[in-house]
C-alpha positions in Angstrom: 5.4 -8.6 -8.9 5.1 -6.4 -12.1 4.5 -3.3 -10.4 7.7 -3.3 -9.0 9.7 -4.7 -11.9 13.1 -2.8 -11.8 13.1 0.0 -14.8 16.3 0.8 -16.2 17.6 3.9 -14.2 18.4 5.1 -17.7 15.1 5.5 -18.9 13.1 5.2 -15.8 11.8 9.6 -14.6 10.8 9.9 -11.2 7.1 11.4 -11.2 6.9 11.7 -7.0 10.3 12.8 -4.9 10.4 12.6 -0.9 8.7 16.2 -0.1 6.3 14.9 -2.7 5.6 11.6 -1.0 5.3 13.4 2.5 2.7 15.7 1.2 0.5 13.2 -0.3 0.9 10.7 3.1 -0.3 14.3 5.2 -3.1 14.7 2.9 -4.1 11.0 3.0 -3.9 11.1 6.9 -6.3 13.6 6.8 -8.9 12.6 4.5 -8.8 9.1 6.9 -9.1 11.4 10.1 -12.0 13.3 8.2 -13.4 10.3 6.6 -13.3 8.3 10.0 -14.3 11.2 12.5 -11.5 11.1 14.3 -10.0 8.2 13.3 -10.8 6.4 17.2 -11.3 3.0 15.8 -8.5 3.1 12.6 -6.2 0.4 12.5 -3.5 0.3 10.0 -2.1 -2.7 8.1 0.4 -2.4 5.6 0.9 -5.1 2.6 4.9 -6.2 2.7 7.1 -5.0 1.5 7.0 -0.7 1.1 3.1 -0.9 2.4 4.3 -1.4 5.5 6.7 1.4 5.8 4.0 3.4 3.9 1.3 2.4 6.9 4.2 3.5 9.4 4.6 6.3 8.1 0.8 7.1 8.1 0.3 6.4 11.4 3.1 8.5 12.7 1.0 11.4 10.6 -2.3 10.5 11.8 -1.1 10.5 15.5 0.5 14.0 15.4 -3.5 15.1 13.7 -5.3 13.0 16.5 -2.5 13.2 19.1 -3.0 9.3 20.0 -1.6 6.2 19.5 -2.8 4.6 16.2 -2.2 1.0 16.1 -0.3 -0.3 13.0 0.9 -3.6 11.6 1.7 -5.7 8.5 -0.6 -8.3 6.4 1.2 -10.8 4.9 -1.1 -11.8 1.4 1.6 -14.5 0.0 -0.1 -17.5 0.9 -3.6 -15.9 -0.5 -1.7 -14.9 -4.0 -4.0 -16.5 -7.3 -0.5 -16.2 -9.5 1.7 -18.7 -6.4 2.4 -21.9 -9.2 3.4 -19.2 -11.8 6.3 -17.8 -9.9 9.0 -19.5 -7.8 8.5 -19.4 -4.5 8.5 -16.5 -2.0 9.7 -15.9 1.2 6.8 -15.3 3.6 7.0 -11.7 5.3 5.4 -11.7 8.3 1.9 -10.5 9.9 2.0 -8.8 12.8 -1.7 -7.6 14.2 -2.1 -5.1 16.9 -2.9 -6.1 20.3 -6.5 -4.6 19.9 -6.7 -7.3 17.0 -9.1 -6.0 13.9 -12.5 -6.8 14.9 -15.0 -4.0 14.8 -12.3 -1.7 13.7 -11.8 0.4 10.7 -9.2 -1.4 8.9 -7.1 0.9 6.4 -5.3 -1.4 4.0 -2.1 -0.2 2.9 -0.2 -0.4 -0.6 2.6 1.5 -2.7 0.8 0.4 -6.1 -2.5 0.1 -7.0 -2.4 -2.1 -10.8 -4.4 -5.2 -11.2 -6.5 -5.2 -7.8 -5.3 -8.8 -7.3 -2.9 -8.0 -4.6 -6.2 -6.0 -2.6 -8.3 -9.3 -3.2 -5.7 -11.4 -1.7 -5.3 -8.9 1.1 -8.8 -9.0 1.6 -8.9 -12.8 1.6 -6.3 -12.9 4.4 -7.6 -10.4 7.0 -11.4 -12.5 6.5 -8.6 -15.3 8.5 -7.6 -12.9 10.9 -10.7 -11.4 12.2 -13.5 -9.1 10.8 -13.5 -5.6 10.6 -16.2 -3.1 10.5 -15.0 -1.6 7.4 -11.8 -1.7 5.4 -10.5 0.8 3.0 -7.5 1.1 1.2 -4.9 3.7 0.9 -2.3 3.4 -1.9 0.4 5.6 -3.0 0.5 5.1 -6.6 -2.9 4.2 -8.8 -1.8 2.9 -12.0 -4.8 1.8 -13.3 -4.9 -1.4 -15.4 -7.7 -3.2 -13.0 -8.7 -6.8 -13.7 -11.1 -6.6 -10.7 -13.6 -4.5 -9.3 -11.4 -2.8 -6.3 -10.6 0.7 -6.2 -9.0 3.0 -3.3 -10.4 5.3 -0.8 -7.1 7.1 -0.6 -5.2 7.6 -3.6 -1.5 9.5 -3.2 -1.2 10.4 -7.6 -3.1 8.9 -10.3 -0.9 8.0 -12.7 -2.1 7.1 -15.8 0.2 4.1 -17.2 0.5 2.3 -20.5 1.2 -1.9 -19.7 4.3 -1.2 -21.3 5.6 0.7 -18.3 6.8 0.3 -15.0 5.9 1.9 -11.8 8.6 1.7 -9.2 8.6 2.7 -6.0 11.5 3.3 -3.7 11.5 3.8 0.3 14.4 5.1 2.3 14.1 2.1 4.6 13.5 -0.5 1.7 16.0 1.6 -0.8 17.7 4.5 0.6 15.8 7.2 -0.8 12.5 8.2 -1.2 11.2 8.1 -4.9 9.0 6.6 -7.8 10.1 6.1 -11.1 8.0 5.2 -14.0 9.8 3.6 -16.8 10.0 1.2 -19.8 9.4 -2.5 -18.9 12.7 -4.5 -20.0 12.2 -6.9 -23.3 11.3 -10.5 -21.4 
């Protein structure tokens, strides 16, 4: 996926560090608490691989603000990809849907990077499978910009303003061992 291209640690600056990732998931979990009154119907799914983590980190956030459990899980958008027969083939993550399931709930989607939209619009296209939601919003860490569809996020963690000759990277200490995102030069293909 070319938002997570690997920049060259040379030229690649990091533009969010770890206290700077915390703050922006505490503010996000409280525009969703104030956005959903309370947050008594959110459910959170994260999109493989650093969504996920992203989404548990949210809900451990949201749960010390509501002080109950919010249910969490992991959407697994491979199979609903438009760009499958132009890369080799993927190892499926998995989808795991809280016991409650999705229908009737608020469903906050969750991303690290928000570039084309096409990864939302296969999101989207999965959870219509699974069940069907009152609403569903999206949370994302990083907004690049560049959209090739209409989809834009509800909760945005930076803005950040991207040419398409850059790369935004981001790193997780449980994907990466530390907490970071780098923007850099895309490598010559």
């Amino acid at each position: 996926m070319d938002t997570h291209a690997h920049a060259q640690a040379s030229d690649a600056r990091p533009v969010l560090e770890g206290p700077d990732i915390a703050r922006v998931l505490t503010r996000i979990a409280h525009e969703i608490v104030e956005r959903a009154k309370g947050a008594d119907d959110v459910v959170l799914l994260g999109i493989p691989t650093r969504g996920v983590f992203l989404a548990q980190r949210l809900a451990a956030k949201l749960e010390q603000i509501t002080e109950r459990r919010i249910p969490c899980g992991s959407l697994d958008i491979t199979m609903y990809r438009d760009d499958l027969r132009m890369h080799p083939p993927r190892t499926l993550a998995r989808t795991e849907i809280p016991g409650d399931g999705i229908d009737g709930k608020l469903v906050v989607l969750v991303d690290d990077v928000l570039f084309s939209g096409r990864t939302i619009r296969a999101a989207l296209d999965a959870l219509n499978d699974i069940g069907r939601p009152r609403a569903v919003q999206l949370a994302v860490l990083v907004d690049r910009g560049h959209r090739e569809l209409p989809i834009r996020a509800d909760y945005v963690g930076k803005n950040l303003p991207t040419s398409l000759r850059e790369t935004v990277k981001v790193q997780l200490a449980e994907e990466d061992g530390r907490d970071t995102v780098l923007l850099g030069a895309k490598a010559d293909q």
